[in-house]
C-alpha positions in Angstrom: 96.5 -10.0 41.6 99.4 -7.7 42.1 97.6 -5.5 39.4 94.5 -5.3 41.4 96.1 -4.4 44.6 97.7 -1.2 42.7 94.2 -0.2 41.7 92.8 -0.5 44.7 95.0 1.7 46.3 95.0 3.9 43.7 91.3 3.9 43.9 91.9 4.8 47.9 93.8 7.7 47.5 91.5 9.4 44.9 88.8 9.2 47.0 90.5 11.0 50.0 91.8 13.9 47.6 88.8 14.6 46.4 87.3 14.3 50.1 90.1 17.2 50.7 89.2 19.3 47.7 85.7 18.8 48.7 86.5 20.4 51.9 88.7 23.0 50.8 85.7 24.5 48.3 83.1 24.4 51.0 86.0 26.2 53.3 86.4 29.0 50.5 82.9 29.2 50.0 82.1 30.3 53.4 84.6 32.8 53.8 83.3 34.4 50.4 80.0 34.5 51.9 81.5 36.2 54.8 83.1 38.9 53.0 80.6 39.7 50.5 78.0 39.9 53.0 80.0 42.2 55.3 81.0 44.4 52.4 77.0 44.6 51.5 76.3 45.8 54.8 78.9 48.6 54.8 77.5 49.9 51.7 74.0 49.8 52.7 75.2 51.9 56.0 77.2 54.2 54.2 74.1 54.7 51.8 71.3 55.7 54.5 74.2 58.3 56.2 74.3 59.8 52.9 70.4 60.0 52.8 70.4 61.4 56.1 72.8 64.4 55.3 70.8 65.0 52.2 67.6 65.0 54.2 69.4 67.5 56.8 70.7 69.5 54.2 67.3 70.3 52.5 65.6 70.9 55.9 68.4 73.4 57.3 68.3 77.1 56.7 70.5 78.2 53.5 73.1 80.1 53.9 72.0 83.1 52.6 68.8 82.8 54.4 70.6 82.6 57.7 72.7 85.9 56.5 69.6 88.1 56.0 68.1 86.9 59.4 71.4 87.7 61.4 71.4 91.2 59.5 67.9 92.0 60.0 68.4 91.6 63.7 69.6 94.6 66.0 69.2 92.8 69.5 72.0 91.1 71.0 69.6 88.1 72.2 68.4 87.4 69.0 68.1 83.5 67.9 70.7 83.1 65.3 70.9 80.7 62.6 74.1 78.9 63.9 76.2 78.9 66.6 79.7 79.7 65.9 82.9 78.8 68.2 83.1 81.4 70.6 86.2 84.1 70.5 87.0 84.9 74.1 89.9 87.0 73.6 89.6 88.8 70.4 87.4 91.6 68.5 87.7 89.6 65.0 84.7 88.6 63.6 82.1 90.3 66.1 79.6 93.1 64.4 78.5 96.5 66.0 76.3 94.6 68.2 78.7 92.4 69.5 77.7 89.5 68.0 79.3 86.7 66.3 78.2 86.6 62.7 76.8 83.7 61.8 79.4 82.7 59.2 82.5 83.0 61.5 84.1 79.6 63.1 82.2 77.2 61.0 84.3 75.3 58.8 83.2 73.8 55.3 84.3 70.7 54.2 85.4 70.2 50.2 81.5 70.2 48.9 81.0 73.3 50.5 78.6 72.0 53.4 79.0 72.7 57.2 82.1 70.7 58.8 80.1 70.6 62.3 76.8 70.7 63.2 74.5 73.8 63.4 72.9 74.4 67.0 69.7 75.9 66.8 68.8 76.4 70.4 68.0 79.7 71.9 70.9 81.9 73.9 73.8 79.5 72.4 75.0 82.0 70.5 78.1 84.1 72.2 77.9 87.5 72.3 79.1 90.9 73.9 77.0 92.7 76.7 76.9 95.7 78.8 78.1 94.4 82.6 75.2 93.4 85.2 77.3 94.1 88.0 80.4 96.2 88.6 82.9 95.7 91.6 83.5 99.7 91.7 86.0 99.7 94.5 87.4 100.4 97.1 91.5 100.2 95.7 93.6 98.0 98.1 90.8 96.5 99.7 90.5 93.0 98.3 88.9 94.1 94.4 91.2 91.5 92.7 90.9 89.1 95.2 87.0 89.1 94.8 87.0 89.5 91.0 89.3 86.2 90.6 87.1 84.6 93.6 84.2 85.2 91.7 85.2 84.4 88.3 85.8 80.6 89.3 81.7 80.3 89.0 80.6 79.4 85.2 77.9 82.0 85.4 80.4 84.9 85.5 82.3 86.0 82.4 84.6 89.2 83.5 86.7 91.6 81.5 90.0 90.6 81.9 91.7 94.0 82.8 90.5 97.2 84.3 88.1 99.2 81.5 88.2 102.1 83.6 85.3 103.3 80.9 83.2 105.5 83.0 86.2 107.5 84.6 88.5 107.8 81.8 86.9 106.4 78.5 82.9 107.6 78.5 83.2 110.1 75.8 84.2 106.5 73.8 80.5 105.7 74.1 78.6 102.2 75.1 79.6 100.4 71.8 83.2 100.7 72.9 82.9 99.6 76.4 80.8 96.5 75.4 83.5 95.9 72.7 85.8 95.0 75.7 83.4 93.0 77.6 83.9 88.8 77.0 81.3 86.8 75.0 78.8 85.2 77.2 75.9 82.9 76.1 72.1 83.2 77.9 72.3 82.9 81.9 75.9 84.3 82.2 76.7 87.4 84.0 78.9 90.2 82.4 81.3 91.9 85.1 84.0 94.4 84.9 86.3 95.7 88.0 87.5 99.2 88.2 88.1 100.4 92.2 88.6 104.0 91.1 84.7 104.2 90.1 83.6 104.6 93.8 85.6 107.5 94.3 85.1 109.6 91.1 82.5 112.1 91.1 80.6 111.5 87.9 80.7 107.7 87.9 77.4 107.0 89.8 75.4 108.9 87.3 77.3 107.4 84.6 76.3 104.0 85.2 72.9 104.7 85.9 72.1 106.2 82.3 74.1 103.0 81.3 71.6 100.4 83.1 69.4 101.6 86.1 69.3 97.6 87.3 72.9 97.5 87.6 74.6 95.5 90.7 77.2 97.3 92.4 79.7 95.2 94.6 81.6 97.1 97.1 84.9 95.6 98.9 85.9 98.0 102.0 88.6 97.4 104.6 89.9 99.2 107.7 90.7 102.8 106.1 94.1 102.9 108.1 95.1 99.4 107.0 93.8 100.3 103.3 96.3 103.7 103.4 99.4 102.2 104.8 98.3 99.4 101.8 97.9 101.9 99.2 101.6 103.6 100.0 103.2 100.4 100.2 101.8 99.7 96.6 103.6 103.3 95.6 106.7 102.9 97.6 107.3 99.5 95.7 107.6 101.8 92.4 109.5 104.8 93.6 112.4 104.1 95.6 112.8 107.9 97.0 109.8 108.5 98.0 109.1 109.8 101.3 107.7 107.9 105.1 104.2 107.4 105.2 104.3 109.7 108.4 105.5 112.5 106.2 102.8 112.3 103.4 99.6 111.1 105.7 100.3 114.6 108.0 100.7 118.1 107.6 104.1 119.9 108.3 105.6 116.7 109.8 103.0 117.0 113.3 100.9 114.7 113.9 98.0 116.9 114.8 96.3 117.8 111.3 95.6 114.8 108.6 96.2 115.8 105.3 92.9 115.3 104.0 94.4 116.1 100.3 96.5 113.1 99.6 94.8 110.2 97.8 95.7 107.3 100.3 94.3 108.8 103.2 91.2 110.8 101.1 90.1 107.5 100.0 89.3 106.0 103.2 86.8 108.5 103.8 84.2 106.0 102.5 80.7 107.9 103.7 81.8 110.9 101.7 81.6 108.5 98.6 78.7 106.4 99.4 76.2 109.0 99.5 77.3 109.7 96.0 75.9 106.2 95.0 72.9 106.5 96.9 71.4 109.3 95.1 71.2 106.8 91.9 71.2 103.4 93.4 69.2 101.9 96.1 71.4 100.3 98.8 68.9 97.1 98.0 71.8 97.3 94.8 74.8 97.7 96.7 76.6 94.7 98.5 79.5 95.5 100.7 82.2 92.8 101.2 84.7 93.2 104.1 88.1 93.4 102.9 89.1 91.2 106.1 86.3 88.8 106.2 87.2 88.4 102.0 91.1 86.9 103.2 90.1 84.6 106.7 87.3 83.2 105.0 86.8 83.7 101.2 84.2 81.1 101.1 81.1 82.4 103.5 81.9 86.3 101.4 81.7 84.8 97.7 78.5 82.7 99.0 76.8 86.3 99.9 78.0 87.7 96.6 76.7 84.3 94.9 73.2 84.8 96.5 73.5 88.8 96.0 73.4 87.5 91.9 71.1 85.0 92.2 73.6 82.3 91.4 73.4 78.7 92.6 76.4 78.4 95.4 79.4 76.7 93.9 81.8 78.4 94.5 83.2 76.9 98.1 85.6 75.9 100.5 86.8 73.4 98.7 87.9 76.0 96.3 90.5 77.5 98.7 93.7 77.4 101.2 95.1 79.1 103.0 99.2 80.1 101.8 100.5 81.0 105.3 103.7 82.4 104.3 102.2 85.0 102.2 99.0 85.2 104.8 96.7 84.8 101.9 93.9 82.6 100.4 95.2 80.8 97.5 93.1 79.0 94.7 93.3 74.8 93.9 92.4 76.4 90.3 90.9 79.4 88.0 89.0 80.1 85.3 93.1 80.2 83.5 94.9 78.0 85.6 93.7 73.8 86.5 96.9 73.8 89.1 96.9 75.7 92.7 98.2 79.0 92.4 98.1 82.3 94.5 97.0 85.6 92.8 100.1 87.1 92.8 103.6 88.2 94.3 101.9 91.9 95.2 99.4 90.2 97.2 100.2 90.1 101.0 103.2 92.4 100.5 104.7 93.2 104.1 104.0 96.4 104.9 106.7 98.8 105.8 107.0 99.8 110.1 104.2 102.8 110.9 105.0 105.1 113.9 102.2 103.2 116.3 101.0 107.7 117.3 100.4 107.9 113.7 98.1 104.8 113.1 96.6 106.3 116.4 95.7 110.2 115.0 95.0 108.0 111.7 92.1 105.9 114.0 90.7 109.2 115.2 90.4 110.9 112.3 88.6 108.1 110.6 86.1 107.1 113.8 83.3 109.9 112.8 83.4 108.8 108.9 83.5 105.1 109.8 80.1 105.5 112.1 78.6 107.4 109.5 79.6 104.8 106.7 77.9 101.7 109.7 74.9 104.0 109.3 74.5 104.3 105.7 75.0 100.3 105.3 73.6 99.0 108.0 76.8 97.6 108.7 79.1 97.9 111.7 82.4 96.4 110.2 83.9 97.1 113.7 87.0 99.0 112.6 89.2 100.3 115.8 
């Protein structure tokens, strides 16, 4: 009896370990299922991306395909094979048309095949341009201001610096000058700044053998304010140099102007203007006041945005107002994401002006200020 008890239990405790052996093989199973099914379907989905490149590698253009198209081409709006990462600040890589070759800023992986992928659409290609629009003056009037104003707009790519190609570089020829233009892609503008083009004789003519559609933006300011302006710039760099009373007159009297010193010869704006006017048709002139440009930046860059044919988005909410150094400041820039103002020469005080001088100054300018009204159309209301 005792014997049969023993068996029994033994019997008992058989049957539960194989219950749990059972269980623990159905348990293993099923994760191995898992697994192995998972790893099928990775393997399967890395195999149909490899089919994929191979299908996009046969229907792409080979590479030296894509090198005789880009050669063959001589205009700068040509469809190119690829689209490379733009250079913005650099000559290195462009070609004698200014544009990218095809080859530059795309990477290969270790089989030789394109890192990124190729776009084929048309005007996606950066390249270098003659300007559509100059801002050709007038120095100490607001240039920079309007130039940095205008440049927050993504439809306007300027030069970064003054080219001063037509007054000082022509004999350098078009190639050069569009060598220091930036890269822009289809539907961008190309602008340069140089304020000493309004005032130099063979400028006008100049640009109109350049591009006979060419826009013309024109910042002007009070002529006295703009003198006393332009001095103050000089002063700053010349510590002995003499009163503005002294310079702006003849023999120390108030009585003659002196017609010969650059400050005061600028201001005579008419003299200038009809220059222009024998090339360009005012329809391709737009003036900017210099004063309007500082109370209220936004309602000038929306004329200059409709004067392009640009939707407006450059606005108010673009600006404030810095009222220490009395001058619109910027939330952000094409350079800079933070608020910033243009710079510490911008709203310099200028120095005390014997009040008779500003006077004879006003007088001398009223004739050449009507005349200017006339020409434009515009009465800027200058005292």
């Amino acid at each position: 009896m005792f014997v049969m008890s023993i068996w029994g239990t033994s019997l008992s405790l058989s049957s539960r370990s194989l219950a749990i052996a059972l269980v623990l093989c159905l348990t293993l199973l099923y994760f191995s299922y898992s697994f192995n099914a998972c790893l099928l379907a990775s393997i399967s989905r890395s195999l149909q991306q490899s089919n994929l490149r191979n299908l996009l590698s046969l229907t792409s253009t080979p590479r030296n395909e894509s090198s005789s198209i880009s050669s063959s081409s001589s205009n700068d709006s040509a469809t190119p094979a690829a689209t490379p990462l733009a250079n913005t600040t650099g000559s290195t890589g462009s070609d004698s048309t200014g544009n990218v070759p095809a080859a530059v800023g795309i990477a290969s992986s270790s089989d030789g095949s394109p890192k990124y992928q190729l776009l084929r659409q048309p005007g996606l290609r950066p390249s270098r341009h003659l300007p559509d629009t100059l801002i050709i003056g007038v120095k100490k009037s607001g240039t920079r201001a309007l130039l940095e104003f205008i440049r927050l707009h993504p439809d306007v790519r300027a030069a970064g610096s003054e080219v001063h190609f037509f007054d000082r570089h022509y004999q350098r020829g078009l190639r050069w000058y569009r060598h220091h233009m930036p890269y822009t892609i289809e539907g961008q503008i190309t602008m340069e700044k140089t304020p000493s083009y309004f005032v130099t004789k063979e400028v006008p003519q100049r640009v109109y053998h350049m591009n006979t559609a060419t826009k013309l933006l024109i910042v002007v300011r009070d002529p006295v304010t703009r003198a006393i302006s332009d001095y103050t710039q000089a002063a700053s760099k010349k510590a002995d140099m003499k009163r503005f009373e002294q310079l702006a007159f003849v023999n120390g009297s108030y009585s003659v102007v002196d017609t010969n010193w650059g400050p005061v010869k600028i201001g005579v704006y008419s003299r200038y203007l009809e220059r222009w006017l024998l090339y360009f048709p005012l329809s391709q002139l737009l003036f900017i006041s210099g004063e309007r440009l500082i109370m209220d930046p936004a309602y000038e860059i929306g004329r200059v945005q409709d004067f392009l044919g640009l939707k407006r988005v450059v606005t108010e909410k673009h600006f404030y107002f810095n009222a220490t150094k009395g001058f619109p400041c910027l939330f952000k820039s094409e350079a800079r994401s933070t608020p910033h103002c243009l710079g510490k020469t911008k709203g310099r005080n200028h120095p005390h002006i014997d009040p008779s001088a500003i006077e004879r100054l006003r007088e001398f300018y009223r004739p050449f200020n009507n005349k200017f009204y006339q020409l434009t159309g515009i009465n800027f209301a200058w005292a």
